[in-house]
CHARMM internal coordinates of N, CA and C (Angstrom, degrees):
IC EDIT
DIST 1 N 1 CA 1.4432
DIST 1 CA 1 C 1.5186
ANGL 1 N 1 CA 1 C 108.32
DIST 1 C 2 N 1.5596
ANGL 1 CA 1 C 2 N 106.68
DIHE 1 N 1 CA 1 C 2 N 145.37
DIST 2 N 2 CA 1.3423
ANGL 1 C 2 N 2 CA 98.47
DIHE 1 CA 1 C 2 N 2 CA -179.05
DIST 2 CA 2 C 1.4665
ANGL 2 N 2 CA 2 C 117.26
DIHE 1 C 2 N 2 CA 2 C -89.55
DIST 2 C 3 N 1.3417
ANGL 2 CA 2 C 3 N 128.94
DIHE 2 N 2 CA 2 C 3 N -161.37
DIST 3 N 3 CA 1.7249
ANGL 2 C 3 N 3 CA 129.59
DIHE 2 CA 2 C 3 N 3 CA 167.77
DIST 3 CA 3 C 1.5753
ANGL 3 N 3 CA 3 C 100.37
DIHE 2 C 3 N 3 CA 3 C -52.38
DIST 3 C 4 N 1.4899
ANGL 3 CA 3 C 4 N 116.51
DIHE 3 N 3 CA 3 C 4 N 154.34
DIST 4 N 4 CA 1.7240
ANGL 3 C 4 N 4 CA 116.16
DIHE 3 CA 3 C 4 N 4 CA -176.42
DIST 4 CA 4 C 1.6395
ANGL 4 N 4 CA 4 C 74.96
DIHE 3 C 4 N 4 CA 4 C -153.20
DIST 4 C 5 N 2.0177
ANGL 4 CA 4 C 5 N 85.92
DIHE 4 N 4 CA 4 C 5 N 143.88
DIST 5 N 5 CA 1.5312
ANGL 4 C 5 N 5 CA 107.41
DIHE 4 CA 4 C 5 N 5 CA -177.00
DIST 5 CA 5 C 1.3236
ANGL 5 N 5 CA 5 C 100.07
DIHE 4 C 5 N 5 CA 5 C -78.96
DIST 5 C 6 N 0.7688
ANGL 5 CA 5 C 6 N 102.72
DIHE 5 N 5 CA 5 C 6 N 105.54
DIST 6 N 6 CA 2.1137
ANGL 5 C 6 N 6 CA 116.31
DIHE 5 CA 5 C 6 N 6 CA 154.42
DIST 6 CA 6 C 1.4715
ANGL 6 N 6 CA 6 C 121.05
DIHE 5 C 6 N 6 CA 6 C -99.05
DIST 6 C 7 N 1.0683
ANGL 6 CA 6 C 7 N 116.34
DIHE 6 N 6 CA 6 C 7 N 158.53
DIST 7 N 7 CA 1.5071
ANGL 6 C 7 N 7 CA 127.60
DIHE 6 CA 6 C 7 N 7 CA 128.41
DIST 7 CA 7 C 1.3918
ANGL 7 N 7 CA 7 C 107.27
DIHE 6 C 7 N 7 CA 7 C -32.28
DIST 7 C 8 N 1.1291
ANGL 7 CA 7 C 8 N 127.14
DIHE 7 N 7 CA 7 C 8 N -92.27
DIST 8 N 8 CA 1.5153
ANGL 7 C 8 N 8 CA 120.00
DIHE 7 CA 7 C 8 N 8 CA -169.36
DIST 8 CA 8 C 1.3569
ANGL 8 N 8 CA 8 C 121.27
DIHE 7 C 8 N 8 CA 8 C -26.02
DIST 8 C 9 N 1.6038
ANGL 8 CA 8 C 9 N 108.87
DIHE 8 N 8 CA 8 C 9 N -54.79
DIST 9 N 9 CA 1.5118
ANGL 8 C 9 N 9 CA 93.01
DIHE 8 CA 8 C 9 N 9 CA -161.13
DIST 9 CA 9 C 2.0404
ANGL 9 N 9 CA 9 C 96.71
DIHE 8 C 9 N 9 CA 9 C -81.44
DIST 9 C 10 N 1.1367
ANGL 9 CA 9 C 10 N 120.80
DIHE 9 N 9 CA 9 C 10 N -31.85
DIST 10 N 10 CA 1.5481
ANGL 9 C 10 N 10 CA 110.73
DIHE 9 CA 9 C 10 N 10 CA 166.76
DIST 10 CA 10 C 1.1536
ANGL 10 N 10 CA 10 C 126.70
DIHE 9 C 10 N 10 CA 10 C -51.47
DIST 10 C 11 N 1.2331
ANGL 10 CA 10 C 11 N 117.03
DIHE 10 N 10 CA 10 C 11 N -2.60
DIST 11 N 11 CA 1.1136
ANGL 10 C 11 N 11 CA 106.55
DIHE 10 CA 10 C 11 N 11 CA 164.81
DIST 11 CA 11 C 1.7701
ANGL 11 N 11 CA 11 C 117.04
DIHE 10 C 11 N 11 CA 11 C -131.82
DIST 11 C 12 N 1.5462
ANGL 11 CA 11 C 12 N 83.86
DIHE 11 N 11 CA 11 C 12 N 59.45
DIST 12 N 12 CA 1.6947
ANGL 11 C 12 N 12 CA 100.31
DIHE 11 CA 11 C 12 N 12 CA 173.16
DIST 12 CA 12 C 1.8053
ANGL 12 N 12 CA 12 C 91.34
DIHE 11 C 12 N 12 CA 12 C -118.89
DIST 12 C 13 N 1.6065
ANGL 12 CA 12 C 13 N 122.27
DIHE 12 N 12 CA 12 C 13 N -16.63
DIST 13 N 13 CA 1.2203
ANGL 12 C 13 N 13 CA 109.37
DIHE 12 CA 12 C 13 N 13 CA 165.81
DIST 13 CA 13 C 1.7083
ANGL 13 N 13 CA 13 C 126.73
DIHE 12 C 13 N 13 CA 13 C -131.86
DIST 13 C 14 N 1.3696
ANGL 13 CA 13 C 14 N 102.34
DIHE 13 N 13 CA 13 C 14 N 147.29
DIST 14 N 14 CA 1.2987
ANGL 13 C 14 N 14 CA 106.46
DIHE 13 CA 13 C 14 N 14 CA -150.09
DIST 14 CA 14 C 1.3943
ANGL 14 N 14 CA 14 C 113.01
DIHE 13 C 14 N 14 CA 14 C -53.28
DIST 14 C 15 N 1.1256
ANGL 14 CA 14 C 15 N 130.08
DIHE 14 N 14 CA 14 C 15 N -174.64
DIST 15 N 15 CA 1.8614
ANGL 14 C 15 N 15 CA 132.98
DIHE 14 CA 14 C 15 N 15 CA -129.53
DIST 15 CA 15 C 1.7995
ANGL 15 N 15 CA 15 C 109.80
DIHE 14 C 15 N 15 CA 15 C -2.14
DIST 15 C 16 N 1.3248
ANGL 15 CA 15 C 16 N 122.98
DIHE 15 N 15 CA 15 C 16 N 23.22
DIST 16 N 16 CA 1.6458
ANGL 15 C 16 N 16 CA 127.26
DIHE 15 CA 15 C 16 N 16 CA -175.74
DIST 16 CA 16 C 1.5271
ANGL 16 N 16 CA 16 C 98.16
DIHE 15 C 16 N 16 CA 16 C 53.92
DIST 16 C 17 N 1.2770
ANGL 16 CA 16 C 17 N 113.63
DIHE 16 N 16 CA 16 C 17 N 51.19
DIST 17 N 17 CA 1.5040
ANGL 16 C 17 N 17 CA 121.62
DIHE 16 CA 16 C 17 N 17 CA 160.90
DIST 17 CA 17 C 1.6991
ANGL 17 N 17 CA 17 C 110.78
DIHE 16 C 17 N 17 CA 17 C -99.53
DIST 17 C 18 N 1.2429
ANGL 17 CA 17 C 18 N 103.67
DIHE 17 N 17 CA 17 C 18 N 115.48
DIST 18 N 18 CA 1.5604
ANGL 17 C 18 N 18 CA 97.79
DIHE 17 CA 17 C 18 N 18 CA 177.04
DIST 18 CA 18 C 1.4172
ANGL 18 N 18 CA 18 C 119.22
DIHE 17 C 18 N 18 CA 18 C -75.36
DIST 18 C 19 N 1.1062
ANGL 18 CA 18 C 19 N 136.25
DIHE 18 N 18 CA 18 C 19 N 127.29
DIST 19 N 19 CA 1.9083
ANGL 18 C 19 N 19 CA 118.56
DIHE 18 CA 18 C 19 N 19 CA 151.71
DIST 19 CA 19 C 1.2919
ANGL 19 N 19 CA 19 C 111.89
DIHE 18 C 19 N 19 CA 19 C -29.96
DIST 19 C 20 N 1.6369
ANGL 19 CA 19 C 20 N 111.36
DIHE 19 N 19 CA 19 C 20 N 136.45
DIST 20 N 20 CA 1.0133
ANGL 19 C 20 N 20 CA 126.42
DIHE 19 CA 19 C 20 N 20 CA -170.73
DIST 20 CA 20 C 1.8465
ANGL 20 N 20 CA 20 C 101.40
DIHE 19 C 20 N 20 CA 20 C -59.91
DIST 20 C 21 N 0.9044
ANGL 20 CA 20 C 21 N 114.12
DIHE 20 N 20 CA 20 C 21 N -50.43
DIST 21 N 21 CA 1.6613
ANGL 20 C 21 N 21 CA 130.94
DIHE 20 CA 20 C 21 N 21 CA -155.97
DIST 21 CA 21 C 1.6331
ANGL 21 N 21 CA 21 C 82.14
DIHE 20 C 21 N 21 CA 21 C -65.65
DIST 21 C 22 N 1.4404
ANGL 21 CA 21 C 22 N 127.38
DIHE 21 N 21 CA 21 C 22 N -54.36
DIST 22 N 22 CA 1.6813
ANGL 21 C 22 N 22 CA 109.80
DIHE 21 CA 21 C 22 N 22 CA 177.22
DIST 22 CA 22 C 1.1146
ANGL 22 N 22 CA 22 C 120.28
DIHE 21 C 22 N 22 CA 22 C -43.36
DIST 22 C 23 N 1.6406
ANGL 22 CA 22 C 23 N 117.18
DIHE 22 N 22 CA 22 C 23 N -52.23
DIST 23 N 23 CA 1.2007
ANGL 22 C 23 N 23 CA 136.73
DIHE 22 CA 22 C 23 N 23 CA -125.25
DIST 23 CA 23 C 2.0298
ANGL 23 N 23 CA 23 C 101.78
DIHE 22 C 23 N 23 CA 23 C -84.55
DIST 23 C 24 N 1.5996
ANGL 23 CA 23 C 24 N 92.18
DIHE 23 N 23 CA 23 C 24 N -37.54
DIST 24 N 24 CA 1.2186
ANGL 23 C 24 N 24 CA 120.58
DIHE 23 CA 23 C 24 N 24 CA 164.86
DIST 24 CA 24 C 1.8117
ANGL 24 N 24 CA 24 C 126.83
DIHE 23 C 24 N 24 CA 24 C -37.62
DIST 24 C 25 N 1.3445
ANGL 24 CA 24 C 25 N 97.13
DIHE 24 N 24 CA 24 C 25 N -33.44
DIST 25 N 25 CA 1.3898
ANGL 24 C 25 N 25 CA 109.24
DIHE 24 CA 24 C 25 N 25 CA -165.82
DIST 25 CA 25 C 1.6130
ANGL 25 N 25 CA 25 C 98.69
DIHE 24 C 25 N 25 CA 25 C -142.68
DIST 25 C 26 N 1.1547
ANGL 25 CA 25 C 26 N 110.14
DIHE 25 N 25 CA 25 C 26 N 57.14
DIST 26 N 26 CA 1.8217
ANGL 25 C 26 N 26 CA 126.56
DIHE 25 CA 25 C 26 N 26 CA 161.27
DIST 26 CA 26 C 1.3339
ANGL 26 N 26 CA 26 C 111.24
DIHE 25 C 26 N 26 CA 26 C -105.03
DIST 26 C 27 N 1.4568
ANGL 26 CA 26 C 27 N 124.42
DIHE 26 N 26 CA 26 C 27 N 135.35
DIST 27 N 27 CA 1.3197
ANGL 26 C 27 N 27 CA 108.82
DIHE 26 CA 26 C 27 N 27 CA 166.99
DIST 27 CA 27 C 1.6177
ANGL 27 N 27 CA 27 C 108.43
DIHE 26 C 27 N 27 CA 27 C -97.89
DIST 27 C 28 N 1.2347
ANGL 27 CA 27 C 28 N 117.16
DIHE 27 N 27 CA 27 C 28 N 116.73
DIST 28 N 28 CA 1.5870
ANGL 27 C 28 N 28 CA 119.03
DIHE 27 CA 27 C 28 N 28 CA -179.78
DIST 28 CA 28 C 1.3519
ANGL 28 N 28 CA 28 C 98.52
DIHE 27 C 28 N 28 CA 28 C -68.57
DIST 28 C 29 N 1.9758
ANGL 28 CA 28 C 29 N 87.25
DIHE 28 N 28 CA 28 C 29 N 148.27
DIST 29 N 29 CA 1.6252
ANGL 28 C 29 N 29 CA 125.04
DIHE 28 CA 28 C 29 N 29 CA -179.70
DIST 29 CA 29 C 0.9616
ANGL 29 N 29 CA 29 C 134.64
DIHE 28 C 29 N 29 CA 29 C -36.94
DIST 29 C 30 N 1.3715
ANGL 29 CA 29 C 30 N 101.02
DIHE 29 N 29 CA 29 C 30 N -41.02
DIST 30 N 30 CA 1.3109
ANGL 29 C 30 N 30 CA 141.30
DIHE 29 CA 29 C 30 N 30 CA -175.19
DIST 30 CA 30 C 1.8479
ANGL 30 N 30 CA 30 C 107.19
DIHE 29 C 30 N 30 CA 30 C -59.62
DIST 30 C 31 N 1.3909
ANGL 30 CA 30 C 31 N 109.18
DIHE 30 N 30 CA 30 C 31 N -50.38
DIST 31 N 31 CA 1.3056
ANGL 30 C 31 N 31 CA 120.61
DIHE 30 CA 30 C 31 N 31 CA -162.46
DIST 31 CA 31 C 2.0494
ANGL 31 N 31 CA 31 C 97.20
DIHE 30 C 31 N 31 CA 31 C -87.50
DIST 31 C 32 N 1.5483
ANGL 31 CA 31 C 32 N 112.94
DIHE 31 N 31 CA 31 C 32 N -24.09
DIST 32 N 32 CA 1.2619
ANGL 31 C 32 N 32 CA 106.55
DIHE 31 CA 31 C 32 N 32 CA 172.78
DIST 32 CA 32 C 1.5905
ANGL 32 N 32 CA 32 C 104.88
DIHE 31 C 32 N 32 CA 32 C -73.16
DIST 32 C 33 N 1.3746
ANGL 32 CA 32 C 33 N 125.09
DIHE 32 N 32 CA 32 C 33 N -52.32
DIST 33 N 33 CA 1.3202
ANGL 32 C 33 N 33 CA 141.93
DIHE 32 CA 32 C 33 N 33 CA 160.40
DIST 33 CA 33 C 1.9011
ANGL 33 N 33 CA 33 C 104.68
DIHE 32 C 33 N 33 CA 33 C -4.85
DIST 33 C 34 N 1.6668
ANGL 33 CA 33 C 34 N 109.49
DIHE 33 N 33 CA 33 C 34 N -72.71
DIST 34 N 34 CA 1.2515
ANGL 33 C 34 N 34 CA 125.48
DIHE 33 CA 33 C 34 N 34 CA -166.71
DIST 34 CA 34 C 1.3447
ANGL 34 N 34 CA 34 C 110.21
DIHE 33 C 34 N 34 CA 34 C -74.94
DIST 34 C 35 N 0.9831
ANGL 34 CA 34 C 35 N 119.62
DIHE 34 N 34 CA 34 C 35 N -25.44
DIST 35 N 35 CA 1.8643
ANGL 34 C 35 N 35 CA 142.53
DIHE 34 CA 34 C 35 N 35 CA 170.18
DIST 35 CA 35 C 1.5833
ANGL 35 N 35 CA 35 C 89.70
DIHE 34 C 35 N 35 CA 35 C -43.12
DIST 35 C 36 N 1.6512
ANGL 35 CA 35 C 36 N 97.95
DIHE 35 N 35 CA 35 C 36 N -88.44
DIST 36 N 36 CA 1.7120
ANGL 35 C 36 N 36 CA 114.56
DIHE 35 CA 35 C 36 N 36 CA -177.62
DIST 36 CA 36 C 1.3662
ANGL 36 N 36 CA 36 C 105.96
DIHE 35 C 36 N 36 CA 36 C -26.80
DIST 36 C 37 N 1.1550
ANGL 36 CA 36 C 37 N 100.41
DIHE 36 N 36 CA 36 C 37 N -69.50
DIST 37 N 37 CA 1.8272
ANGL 36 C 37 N 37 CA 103.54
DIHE 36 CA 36 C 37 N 37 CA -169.07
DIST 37 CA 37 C 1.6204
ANGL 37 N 37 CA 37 C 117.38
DIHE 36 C 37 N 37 CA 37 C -45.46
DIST 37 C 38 N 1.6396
ANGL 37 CA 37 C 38 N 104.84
DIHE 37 N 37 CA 37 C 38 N -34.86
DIST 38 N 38 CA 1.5030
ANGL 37 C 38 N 38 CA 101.44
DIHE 37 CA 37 C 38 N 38 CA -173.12
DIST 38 CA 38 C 1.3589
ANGL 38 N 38 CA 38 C 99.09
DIHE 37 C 38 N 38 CA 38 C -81.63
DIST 38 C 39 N 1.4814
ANGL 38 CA 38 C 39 N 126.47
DIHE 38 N 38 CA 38 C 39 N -8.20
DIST 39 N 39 CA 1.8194
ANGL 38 C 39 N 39 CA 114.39
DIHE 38 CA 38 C 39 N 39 CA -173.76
DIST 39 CA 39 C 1.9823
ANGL 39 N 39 CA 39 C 100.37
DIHE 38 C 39 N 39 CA 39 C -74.60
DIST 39 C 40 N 1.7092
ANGL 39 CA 39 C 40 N 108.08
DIHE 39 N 39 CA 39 C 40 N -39.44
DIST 40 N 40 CA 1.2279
ANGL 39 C 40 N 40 CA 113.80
DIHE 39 CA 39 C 40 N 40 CA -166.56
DIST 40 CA 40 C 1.2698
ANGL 40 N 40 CA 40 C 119.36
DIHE 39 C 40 N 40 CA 40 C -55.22
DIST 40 C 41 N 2.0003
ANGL 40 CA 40 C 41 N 99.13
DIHE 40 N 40 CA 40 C 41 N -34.21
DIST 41 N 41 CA 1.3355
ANGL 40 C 41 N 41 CA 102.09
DIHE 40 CA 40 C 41 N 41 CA -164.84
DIST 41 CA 41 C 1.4074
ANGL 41 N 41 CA 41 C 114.64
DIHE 40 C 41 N 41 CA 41 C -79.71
DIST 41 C 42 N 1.5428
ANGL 41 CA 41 C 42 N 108.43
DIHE 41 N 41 CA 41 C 42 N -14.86
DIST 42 N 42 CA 1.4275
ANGL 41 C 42 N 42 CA 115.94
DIHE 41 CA 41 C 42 N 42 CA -147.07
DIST 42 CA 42 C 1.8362
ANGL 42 N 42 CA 42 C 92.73
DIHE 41 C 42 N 42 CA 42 C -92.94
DIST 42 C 43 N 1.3178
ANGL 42 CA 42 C 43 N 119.16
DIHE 42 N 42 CA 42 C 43 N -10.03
DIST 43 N 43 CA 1.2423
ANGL 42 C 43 N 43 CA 131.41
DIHE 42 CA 42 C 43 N 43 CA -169.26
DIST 43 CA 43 C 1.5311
ANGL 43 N 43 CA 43 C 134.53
DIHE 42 C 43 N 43 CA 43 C 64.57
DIST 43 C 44 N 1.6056
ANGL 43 CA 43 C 44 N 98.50
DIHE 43 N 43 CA 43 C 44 N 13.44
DIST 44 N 44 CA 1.6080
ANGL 43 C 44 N 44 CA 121.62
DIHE 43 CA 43 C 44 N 44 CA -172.55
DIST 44 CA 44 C 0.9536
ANGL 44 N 44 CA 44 C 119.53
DIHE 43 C 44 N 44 CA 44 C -72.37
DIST 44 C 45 N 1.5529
ANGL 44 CA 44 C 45 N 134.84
DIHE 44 N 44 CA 44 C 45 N 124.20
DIST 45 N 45 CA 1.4160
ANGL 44 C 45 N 45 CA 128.83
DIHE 44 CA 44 C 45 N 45 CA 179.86
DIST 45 CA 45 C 1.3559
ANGL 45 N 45 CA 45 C 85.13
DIHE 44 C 45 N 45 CA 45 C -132.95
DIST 45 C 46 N 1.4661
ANGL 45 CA 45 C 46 N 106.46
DIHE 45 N 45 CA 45 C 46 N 168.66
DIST 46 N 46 CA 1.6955
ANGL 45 C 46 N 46 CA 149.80
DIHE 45 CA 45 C 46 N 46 CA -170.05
DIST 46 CA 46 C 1.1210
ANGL 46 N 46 CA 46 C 99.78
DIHE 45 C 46 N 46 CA 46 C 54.48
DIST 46 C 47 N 1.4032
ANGL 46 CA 46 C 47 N 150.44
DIHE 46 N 46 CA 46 C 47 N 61.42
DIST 47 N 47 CA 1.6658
ANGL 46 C 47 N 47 CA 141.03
DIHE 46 CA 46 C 47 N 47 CA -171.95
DIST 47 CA 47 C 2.0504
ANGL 47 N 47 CA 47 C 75.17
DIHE 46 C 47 N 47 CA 47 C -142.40
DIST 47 C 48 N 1.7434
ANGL 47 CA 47 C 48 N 83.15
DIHE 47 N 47 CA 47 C 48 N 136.30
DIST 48 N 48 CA 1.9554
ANGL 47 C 48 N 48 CA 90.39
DIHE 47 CA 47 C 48 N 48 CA 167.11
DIST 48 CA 48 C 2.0519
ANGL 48 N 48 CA 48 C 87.86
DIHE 47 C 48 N 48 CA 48 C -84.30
DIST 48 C 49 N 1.1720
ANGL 48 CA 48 C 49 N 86.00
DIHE 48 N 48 CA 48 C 49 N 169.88
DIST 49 N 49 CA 1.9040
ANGL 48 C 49 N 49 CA 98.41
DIHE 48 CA 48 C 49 N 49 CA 177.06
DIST 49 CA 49 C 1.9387
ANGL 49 N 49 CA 49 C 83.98
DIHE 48 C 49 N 49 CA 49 C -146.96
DIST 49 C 50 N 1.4785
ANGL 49 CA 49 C 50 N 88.79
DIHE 49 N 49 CA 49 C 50 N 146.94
DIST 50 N 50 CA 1.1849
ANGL 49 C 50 N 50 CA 107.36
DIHE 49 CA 49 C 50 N 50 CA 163.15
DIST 50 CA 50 C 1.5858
ANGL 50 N 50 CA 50 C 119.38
DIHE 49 C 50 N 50 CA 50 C -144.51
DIST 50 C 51 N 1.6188
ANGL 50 CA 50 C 51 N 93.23
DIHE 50 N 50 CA 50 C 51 N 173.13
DIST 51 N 51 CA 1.8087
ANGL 50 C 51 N 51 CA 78.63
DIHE 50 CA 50 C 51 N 51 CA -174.69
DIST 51 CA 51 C 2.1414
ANGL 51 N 51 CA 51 C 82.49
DIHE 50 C 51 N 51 CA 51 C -145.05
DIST 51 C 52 N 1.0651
ANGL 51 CA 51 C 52 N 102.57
DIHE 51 N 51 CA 51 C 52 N 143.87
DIST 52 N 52 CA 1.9117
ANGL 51 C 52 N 52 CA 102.52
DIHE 51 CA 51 C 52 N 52 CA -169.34
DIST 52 CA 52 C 1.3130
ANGL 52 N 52 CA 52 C 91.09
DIHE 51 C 52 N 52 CA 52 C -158.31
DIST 52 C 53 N 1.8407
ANGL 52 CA 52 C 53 N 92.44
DIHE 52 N 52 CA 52 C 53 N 141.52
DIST 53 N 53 CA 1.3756
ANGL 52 C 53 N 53 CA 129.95
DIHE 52 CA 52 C 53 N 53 CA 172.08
DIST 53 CA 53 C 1.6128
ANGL 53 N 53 CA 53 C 102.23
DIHE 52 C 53 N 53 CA 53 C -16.72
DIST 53 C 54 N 1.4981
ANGL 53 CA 53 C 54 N 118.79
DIHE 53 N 53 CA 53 C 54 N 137.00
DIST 54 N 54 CA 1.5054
ANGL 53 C 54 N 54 CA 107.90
DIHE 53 CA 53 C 54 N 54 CA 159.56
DIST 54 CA 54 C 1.2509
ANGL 54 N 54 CA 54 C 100.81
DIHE 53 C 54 N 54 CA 54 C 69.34
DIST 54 C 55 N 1.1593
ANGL 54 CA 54 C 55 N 158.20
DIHE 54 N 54 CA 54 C 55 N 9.00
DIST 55 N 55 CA 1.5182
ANGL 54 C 55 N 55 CA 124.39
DIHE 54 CA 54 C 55 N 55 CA 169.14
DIST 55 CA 55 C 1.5571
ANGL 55 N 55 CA 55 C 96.95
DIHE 54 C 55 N 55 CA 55 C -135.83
DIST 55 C 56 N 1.1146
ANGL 55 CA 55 C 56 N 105.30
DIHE 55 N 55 CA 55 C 56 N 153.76
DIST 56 N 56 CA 1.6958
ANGL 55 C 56 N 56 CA 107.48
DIHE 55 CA 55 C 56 N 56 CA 174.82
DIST 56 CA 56 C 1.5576
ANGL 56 N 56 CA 56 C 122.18
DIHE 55 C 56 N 56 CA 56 C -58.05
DIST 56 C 57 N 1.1615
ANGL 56 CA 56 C 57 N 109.67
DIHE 56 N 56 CA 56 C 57 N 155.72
DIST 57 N 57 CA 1.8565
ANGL 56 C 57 N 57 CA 104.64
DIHE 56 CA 56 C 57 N 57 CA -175.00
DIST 57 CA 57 C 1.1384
ANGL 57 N 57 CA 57 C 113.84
DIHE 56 C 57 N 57 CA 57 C -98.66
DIST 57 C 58 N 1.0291
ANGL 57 CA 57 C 58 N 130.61
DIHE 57 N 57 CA 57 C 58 N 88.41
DIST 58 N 58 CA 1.6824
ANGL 57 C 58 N 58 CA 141.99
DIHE 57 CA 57 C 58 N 58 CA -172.92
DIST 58 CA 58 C 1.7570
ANGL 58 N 58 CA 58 C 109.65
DIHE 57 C 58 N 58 CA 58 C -123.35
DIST 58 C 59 N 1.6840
ANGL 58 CA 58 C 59 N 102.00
DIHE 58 N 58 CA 58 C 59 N 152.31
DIST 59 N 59 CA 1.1831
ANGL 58 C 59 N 59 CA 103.31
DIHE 58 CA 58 C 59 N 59 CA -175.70
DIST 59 CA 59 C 1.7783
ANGL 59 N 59 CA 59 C 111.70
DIHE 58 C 59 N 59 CA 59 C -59.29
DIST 59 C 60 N 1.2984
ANGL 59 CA 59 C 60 N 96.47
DIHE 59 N 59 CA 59 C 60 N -42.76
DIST 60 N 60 CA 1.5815
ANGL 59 C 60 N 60 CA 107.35
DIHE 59 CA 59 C 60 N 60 CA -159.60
DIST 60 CA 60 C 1.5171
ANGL 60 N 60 CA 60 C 125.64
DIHE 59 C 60 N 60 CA 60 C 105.64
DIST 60 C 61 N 1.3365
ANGL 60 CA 60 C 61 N 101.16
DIHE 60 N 60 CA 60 C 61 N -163.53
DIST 61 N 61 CA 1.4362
ANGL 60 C 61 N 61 CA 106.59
DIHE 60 CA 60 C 61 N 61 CA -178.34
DIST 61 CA 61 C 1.3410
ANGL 61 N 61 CA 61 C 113.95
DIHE 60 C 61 N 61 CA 61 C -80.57
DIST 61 C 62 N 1.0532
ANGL 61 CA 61 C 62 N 144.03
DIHE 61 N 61 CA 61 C 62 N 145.71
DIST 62 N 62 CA 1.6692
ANGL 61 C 62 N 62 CA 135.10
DIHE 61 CA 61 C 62 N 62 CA 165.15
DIST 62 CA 62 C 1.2864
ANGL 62 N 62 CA 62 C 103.09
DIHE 61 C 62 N 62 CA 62 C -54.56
DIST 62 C 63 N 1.1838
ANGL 62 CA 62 C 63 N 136.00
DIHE 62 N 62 CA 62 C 63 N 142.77
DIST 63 N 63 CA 1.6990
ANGL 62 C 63 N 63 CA 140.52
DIHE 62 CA 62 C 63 N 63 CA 146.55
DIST 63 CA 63 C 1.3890
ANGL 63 N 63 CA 63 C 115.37
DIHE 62 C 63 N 63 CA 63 C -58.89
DIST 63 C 64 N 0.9155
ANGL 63 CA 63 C 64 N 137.27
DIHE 63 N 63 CA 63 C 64 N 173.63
DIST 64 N 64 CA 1.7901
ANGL 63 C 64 N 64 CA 169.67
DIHE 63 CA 63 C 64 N 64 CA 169.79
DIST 64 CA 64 C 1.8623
ANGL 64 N 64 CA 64 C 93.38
DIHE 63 C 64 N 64 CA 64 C -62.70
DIST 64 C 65 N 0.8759
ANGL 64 CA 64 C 65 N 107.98
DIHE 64 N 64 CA 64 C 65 N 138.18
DIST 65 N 65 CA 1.7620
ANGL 64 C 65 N 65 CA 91.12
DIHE 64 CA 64 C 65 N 65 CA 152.78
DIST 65 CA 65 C 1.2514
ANGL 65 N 65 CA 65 C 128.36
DIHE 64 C 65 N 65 CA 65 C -59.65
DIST 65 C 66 N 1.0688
ANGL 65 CA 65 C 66 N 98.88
DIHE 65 N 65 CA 65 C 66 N 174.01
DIST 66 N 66 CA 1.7082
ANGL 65 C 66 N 66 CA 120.39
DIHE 65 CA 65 C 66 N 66 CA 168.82
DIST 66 CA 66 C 1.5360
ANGL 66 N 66 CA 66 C 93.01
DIHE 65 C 66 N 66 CA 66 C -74.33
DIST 66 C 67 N 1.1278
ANGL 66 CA 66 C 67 N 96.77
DIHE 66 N 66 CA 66 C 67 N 154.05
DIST 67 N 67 CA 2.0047
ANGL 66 C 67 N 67 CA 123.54
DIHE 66 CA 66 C 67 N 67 CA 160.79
DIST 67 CA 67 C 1.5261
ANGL 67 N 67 CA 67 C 106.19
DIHE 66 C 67 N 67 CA 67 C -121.35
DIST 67 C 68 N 0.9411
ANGL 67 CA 67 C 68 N 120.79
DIHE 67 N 67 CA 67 C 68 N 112.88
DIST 68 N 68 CA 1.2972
ANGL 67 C 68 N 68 CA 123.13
DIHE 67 CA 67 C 68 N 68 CA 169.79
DIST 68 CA 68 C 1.2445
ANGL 68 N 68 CA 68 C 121.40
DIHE 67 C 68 N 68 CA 68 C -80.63
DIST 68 C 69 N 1.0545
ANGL 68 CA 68 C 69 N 119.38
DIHE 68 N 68 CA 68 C 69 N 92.99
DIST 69 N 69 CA 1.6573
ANGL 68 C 69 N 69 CA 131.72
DIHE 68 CA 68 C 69 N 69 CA 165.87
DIST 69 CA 69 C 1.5362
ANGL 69 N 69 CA 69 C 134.41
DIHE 68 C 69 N 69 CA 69 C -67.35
DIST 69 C 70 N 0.7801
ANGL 69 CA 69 C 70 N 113.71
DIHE 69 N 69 CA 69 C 70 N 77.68
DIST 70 N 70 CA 2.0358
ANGL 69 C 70 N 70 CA 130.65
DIHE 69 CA 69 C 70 N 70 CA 147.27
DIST 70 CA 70 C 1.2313
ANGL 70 N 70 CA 70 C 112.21
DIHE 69 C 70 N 70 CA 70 C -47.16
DIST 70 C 71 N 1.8203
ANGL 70 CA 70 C 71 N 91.14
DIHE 70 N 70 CA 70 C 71 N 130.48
DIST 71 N 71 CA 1.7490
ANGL 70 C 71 N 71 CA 85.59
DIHE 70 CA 70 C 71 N 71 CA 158.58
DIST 71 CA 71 C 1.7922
ANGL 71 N 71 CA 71 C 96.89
DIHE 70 C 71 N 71 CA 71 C -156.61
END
COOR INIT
IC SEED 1 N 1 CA 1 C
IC BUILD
C-alpha cells in the first residue's frame, strides 16, 4: 500500500499542510474505505488486496481458488 491521507501523517507538517509533490500522490481514505466495503460485499476471503501509488483502488479480478493441500 502506498502513503494514505490521514490525520496522522498531516499532522507531521505544520498547519497539516502537505507539500504539494506529497499531497499529489496520496491515496485518500475514502477510496481504502470503498476497497473494504467492496471485499465484504463480494464475500471473498484469502485473496491479498492492495491499493499503490498511481493506480486506481479497485478490488480486481477474483483469483482461482485455493487448493488445499494435505500431506
Amino acid at each position: 500500500m502506498g502513503p494514505v491521507d490521514t490525520a496522522m501523517l498531516r499532522g507531521l507538517f505544520p498547519g497539516q499542510q502537505l507539500p504539494a509533490k506529497i499531497a499529489e500522490s496520496l491515496i485518500q481514505d475514502t477510496d481504502i474505505a470503498q476497497q473494504m466495503m467492496d471485499v465484504i460485499e463480494s464475500g471473498r476471503t484469502g485473496d491479498n488486496f492492495g491499493a499503490w501509488m498511481g493506480e486506481d483502488v479497485e478490488l480486481g479480478a477474483e483469483q482461482p481458488p485455493h487448493r488445499k493441500i494435505t500431506g
